[in-house]
N, C-alpha and C positions, 0 to 999 in steps of 0.2 A: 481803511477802505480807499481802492483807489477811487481816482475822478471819474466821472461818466457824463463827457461831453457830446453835448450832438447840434443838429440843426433841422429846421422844418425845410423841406424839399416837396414842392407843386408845380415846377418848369414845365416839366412834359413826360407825356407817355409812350415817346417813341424809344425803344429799349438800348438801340444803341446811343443814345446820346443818353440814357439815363445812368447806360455801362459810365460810359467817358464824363457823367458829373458826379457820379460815386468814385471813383477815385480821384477826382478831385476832392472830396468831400474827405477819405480815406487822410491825403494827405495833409489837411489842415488839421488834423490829431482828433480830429471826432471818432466818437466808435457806437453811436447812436445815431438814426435817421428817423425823425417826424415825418412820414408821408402822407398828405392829407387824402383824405378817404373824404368824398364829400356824395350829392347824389349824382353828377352824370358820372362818377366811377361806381355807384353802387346799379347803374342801369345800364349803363353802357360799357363800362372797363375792368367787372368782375375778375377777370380771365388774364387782361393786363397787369392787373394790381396784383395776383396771383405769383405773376412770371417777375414782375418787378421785387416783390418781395423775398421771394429765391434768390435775385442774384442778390440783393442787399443781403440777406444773409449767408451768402454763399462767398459774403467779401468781407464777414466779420463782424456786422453791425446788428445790435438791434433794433428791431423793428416797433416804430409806435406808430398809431393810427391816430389823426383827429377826426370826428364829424363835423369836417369843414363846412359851417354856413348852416351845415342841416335844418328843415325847418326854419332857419331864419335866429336860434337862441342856443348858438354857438359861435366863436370867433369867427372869421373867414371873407374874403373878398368872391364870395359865389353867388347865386341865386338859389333858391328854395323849389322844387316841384311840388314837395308834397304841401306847399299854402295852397299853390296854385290848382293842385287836385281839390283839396279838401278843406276848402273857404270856412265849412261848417266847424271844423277843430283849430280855428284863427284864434287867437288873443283879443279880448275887446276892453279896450281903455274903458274908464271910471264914467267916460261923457258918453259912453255908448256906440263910441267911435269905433269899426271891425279895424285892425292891422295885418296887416300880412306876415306873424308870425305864429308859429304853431304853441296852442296852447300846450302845459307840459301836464297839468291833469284829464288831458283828453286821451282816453282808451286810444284811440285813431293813432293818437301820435304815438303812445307808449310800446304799438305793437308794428308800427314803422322802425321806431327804434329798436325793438326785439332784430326787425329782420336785418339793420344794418351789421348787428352784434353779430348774428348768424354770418353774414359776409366776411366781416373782419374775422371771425374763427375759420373760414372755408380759404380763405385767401394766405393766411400765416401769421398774422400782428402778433407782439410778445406782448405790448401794453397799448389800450386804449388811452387815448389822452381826451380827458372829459376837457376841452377849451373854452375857457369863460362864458361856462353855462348864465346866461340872463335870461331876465324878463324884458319887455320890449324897454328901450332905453330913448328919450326923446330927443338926444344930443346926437346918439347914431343915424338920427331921422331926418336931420336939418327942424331940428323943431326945438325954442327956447324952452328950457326945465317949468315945469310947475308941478309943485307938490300935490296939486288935488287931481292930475292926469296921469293915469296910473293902470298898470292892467297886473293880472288879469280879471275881466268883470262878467267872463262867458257865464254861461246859466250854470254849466258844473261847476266852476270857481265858488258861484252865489251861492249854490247850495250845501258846496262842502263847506265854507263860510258859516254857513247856520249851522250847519251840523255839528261844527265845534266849537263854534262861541254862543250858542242858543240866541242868535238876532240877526235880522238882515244885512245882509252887505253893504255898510256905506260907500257915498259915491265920491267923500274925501279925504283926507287922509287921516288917519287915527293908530297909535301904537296896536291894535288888530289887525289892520291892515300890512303895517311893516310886520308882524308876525306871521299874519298868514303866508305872506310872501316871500317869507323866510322858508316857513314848510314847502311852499310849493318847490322850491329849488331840493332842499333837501332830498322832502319824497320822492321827488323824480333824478334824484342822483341814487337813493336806497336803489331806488329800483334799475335802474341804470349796469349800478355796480351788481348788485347783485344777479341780475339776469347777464351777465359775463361770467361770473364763475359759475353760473348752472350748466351755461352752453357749451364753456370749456376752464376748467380749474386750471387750468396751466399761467391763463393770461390775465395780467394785471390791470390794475385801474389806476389813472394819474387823475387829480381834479387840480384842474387850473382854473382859480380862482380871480375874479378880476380886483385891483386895487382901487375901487373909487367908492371905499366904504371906511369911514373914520372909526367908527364904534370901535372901540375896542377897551376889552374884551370883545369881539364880534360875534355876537349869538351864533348868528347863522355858521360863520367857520367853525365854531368851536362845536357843533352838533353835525356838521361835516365831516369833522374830524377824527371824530367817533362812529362813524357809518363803519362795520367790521370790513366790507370788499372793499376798503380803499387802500389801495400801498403807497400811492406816492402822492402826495401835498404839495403842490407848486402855485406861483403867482408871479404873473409879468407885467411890473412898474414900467410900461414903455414913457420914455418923456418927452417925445416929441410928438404935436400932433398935428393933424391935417390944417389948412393946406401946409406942406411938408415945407415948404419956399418961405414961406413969411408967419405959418403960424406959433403957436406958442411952445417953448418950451421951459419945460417943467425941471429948476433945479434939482440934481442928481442929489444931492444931499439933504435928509429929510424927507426923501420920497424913497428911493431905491434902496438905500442903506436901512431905512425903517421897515419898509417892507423886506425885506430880506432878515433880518431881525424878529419879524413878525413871524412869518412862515417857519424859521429856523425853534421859536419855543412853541408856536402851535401844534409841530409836527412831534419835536423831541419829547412835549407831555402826553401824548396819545401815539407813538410810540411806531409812527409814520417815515418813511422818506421824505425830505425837504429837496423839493427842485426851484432854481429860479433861473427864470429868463430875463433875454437882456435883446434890444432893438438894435440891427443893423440898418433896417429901412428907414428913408425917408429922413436920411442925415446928411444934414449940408457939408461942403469941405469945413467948414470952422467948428462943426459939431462931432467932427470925426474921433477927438480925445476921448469924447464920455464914452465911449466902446472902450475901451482900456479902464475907466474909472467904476464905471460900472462892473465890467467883470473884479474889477477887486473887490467890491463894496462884496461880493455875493461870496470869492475867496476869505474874505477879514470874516464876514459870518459863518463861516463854515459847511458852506454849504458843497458837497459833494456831488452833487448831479444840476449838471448846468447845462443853457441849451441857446440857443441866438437862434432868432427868427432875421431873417432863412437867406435860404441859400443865395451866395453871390450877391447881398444885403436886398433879395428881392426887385432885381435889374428886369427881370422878366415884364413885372407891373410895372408900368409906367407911371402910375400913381403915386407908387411904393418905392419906386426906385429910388437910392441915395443918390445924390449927385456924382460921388465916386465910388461905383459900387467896388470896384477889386482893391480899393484904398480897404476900403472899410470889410471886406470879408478877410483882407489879408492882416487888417488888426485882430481881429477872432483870432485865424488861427497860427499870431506869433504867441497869441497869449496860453490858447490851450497848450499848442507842446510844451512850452513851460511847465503848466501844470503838467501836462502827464508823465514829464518828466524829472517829476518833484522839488520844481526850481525855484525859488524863492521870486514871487513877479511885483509885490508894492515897492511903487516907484514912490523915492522920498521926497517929502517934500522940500523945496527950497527956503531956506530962513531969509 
């Protein structure tokens, strides 16, 4: 099998400059484009995301979709409409607290999501990329972890809660509750996935999974993994985190190389694609090696379908941007042509 390298692309929607950042993209050896589908392009740039995906494909690449942000329990640097429409189908923490993200057992949301699946089939996608489906996370929130602060607690949550463990929904934490909330992810990936192949058989499902779960054996992935609509199994060990300038980063070894490991037997025993991603953003000049070290960690495991978040190491977000971004998009892709041109890339180590 050869390699299937790509990168997530969200700059813009003006079509010539999107011409002149696909081939650039062309030429750093990608032959995959993540275009993030989020909601002001499911309201506003239907018709855009349409024409853009033509010429993406009309320049050799295939096309993957995220549901950037959607709802709020999905990866992405956007905002949500449909919280802001529909307060009533929010998440509500363990203390009773509403959040502004959409619950995933709420009909409301499930048939929101129907209608993005409808777009992303009207428009071209080959694969939806399910991106680190969560529940609301309290670190993403500026808010310190506590185990007993937990969603979701909406009245549907509580009642399908009883429905399957015959008892009311406690308000702290209990191995029921880490199960229930394992289902919830699931069920609304079953369904996810499966209402893509209803709307169009052709086009695949990616679930990207996030890394800040030790369990393993990991219930939840490994009941994932066995969902029949899923083709491809990915997860992104990013290691550096916000603020991007002084905050923490996460040794590559024992993080990236494990999970890469992970993904690679989770997938091969249920008989899945393995994808892993790897961070451009938000890397300082001194940080700029672990782009080369990571892509190998993800080559040494075997893993055939690779992908770097994103384009131009995301220079567009100022938040996100690497301190040198065309340093670090331009380590990408000395790496991938390598690969694609079946070249041996582990640099050895010094004795």
């Amino acid at each position: 099998m050869s390699y299937k390298l790509g990168t997530s692309y969200f700059s813009t929607r003006i079509l010539e400059h999107v011409e002149k950042d696909l081939k650039e993209i062309k030429k750093q050896g990608c032959n995959f484009v993540l275009h993030t589908f989020d909601e002001i392009d499911l309201y506003y740039n239907k018709e855009n995301m349409k024409r853009i995906t033509e010429m993406t494909k009309k320049m050799g690449f295939e096309v993957y979709y995220s549901p950037w942000a959607i709802g709020g329990v999905f990866g992405g640097e956007c905002f949500s409409r449909f919280v802001m429409q529909h307060p009533d189908a929010c998440q509500v923490l363990s203390t009773g607290e509403k959040v502004g993200f959409a619950c995933l057992r709420q009909p409301k949301f499930k048939e929101y999501i129907k209608t993005w699946i409808e777009a992303c089939a009207y428009t071209g996608g080959d694969v939806l990329f399910w991106d680190e489906p969560h529940l609301w996370i309290a670190e993403w929130n500026d808010r310190v972890s506590n185990k007993n602060e937990f969603s979701c607690h909406c009245t549907v949550c509580q009642a399908e809660f009883k429905d399957h463990f015959h008892k009311t929904y406690p308000s702290h934490w209990t191995p029921e509750v880490e199960e229930f909330r394992d289902l919830t992810l699931v069920e609304f990936l079953r369904f996810a996935t499966s209402t893509t192949k209803k709307i169009n058989p052709k086009m695949k499902n990616a679930v990207c999974l996030l890394p800040n779960d030790n369990r393993w054996p990991n219930p939840m992935w490994e009941k994932l993994a066995k969902l029949p609509d899923v083709d491809i199994l990915a997860t992104d060990p990013y290691w550096k985190q916000r603020p991007y300038a002084t905050g923490p980063r996460v040794p590559l070894e024992g993080f990236v190389d494990t999970f890469a490991r992970k993904i690679v037997d989770i997938a091969k025993r249920n008989h899945k694609e393995a994808q892993g991603w790897i961070q451009l953003y938000g890397l300082r000049k001194q940080d700029e090696a672990d782009v080369t070290q990571a892509l190998e960690m993800w080559e040494k495991a075997g893993v055939k379908n690779i992908a770097a978040w994103g384009f131009r190491a995301c220079e567009s977000y100022s938040l996100l941007a690497s301190e040198r971004p065309a340093a670090v998009w331009k380590l990408m892709g000395d790496f991938y042509k390598k690969l694609a041109k079946g070249k041996k890339t582990a640099v050895k180590k010094k004795k």
